[in-house]
C-alpha atoms as an extended CHARMM CRD file, in Angstrom:
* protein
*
        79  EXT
         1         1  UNK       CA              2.9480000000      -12.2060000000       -7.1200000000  PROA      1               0.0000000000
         2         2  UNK       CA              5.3670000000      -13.9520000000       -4.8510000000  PROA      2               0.0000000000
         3         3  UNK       CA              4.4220000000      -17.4280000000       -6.7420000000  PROA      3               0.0000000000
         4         4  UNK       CA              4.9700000000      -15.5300000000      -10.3840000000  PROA      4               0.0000000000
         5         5  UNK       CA              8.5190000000      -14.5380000000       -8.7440000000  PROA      5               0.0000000000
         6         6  UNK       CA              9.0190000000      -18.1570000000       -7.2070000000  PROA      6               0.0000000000
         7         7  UNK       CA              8.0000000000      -19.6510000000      -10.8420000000  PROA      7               0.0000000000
         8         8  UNK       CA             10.3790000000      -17.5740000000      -12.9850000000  PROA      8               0.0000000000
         9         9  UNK       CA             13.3150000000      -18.2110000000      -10.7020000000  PROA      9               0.0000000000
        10        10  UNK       CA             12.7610000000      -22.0600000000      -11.5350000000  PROA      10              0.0000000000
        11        11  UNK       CA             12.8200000000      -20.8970000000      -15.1220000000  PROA      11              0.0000000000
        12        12  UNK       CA             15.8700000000      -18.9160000000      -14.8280000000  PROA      12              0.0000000000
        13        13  UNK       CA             17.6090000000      -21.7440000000      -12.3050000000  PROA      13              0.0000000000
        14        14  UNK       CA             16.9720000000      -24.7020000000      -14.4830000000  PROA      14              0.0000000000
        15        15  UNK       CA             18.3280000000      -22.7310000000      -18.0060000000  PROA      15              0.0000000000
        16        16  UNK       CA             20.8450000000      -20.8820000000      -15.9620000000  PROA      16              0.0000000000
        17        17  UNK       CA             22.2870000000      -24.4050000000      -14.0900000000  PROA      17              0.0000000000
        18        18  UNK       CA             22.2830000000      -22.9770000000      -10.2210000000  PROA      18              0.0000000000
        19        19  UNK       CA             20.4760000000      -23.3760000000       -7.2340000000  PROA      19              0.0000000000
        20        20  UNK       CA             17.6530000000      -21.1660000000       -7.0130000000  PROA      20              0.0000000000
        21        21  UNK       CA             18.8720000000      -19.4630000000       -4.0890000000  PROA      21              0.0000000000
        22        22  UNK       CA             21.2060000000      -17.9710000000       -6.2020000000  PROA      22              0.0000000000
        23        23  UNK       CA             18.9680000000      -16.4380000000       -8.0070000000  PROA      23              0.0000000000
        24        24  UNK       CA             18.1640000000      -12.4250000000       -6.3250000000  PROA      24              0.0000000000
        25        25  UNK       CA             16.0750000000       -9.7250000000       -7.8920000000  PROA      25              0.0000000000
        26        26  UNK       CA             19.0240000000       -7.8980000000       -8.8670000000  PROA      26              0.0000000000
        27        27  UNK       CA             21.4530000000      -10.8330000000       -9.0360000000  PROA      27              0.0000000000
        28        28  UNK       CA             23.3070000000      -10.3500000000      -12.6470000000  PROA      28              0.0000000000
        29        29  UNK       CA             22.7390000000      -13.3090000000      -15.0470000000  PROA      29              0.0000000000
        30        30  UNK       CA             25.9230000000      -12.3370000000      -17.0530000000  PROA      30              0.0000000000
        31        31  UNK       CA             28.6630000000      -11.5590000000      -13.8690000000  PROA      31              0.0000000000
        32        32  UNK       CA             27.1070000000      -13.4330000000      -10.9420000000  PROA      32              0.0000000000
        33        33  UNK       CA             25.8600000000      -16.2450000000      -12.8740000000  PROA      33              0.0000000000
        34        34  UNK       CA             27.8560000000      -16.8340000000      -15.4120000000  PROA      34              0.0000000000
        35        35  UNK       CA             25.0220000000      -16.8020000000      -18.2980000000  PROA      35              0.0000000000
        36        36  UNK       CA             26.3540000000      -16.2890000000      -22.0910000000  PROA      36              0.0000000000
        37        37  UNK       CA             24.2980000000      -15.0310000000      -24.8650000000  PROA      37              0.0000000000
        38        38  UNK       CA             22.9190000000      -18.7050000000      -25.6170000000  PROA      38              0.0000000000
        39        39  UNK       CA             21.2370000000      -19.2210000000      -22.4760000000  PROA      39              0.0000000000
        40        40  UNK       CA             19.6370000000      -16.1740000000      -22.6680000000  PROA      40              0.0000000000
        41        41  UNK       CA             17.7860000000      -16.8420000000      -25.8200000000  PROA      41              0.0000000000
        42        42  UNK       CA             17.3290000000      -20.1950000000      -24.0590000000  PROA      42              0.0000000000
        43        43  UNK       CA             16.1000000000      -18.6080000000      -21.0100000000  PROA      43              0.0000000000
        44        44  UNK       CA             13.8080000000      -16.3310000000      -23.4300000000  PROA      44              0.0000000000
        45        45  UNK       CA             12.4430000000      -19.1850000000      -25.0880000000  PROA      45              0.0000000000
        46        46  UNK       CA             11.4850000000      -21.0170000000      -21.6780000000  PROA      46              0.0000000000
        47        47  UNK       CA             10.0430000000      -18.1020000000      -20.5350000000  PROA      47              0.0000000000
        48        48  UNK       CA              7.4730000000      -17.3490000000      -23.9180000000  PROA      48              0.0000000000
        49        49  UNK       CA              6.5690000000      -21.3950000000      -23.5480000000  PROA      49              0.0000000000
        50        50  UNK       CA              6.4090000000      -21.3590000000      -19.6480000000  PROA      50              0.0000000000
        51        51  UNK       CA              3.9090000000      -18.2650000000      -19.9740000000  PROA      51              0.0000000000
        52        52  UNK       CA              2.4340000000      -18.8810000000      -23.2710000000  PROA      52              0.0000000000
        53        53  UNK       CA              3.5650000000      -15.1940000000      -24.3200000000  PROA      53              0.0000000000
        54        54  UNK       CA              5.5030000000      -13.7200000000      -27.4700000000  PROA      54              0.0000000000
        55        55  UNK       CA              8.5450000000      -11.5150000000      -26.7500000000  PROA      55              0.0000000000
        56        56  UNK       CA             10.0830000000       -9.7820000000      -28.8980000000  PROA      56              0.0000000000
        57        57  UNK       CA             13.4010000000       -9.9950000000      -29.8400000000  PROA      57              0.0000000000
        58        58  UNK       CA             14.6220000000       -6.6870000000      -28.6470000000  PROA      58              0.0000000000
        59        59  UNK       CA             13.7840000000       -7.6380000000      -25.4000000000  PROA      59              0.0000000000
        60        60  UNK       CA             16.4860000000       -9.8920000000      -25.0720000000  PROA      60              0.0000000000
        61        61  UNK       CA             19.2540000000       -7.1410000000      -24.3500000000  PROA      61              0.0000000000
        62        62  UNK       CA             16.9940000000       -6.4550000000      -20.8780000000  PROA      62              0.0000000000
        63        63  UNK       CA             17.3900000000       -9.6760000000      -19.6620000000  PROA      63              0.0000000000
        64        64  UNK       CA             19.9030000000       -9.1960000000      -16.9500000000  PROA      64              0.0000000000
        65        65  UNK       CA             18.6650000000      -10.1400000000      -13.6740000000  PROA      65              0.0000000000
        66        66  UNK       CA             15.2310000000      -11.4870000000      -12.0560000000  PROA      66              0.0000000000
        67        67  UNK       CA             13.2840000000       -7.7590000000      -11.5410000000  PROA      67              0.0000000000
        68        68  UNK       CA             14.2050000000       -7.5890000000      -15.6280000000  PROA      68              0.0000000000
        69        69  UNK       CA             12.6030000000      -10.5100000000      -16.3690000000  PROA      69              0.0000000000
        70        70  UNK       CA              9.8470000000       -9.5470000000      -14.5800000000  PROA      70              0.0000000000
        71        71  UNK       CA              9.6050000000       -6.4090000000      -15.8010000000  PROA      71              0.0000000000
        72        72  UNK       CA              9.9750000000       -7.8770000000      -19.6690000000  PROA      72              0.0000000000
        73        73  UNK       CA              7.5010000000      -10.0040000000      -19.0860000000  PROA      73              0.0000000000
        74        74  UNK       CA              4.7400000000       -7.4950000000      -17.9900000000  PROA      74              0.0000000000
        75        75  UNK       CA              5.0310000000       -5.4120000000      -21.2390000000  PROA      75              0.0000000000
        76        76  UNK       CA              4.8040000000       -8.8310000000      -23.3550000000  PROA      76              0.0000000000
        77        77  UNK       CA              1.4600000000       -9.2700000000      -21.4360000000  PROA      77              0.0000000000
        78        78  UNK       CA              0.6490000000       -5.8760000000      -22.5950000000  PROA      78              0.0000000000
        79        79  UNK       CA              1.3920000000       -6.0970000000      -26.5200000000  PROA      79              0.0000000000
């Protein structure tokens, strides 16, 4: 699990432009990091290539901090 967690925070990092250090399980993508709608569907898109996974569009309003992604992920595993 902790190498899924380690992997995602390079996703978010490298879309998000900050150090992955930065990058907590509740740290806000929006406040703390400065992300704008863009880089979330950016960060969406890297994600579905990354893990070979469709997720839905709806899903996009959940992305707000690491645990979310997480968490959005698993349920795309399980469509």
């Amino acid at each position: 699990m902790e190498d899924q967690v380690e992997r995602i925070r390079a996703v978010i990092s490298r879309v998000l432009g900050v150090e992955p250090e930065r990058v907590g399980p509740d740290t806000s993508f929006l406040a703390e990091l400065g992300a704008d709608s863009m880089m979330l569907i950016e960060l969406l898109t890297n994600l579905e290539i990354e893990y070979d996974i469709e997720v839905d569009e709806s899903e996009l309003a959940h992305l707000v901090d690491l645990q979310s992604v997480l968490d959005v992920l698993a349920r795309a595993r399980q469509a």
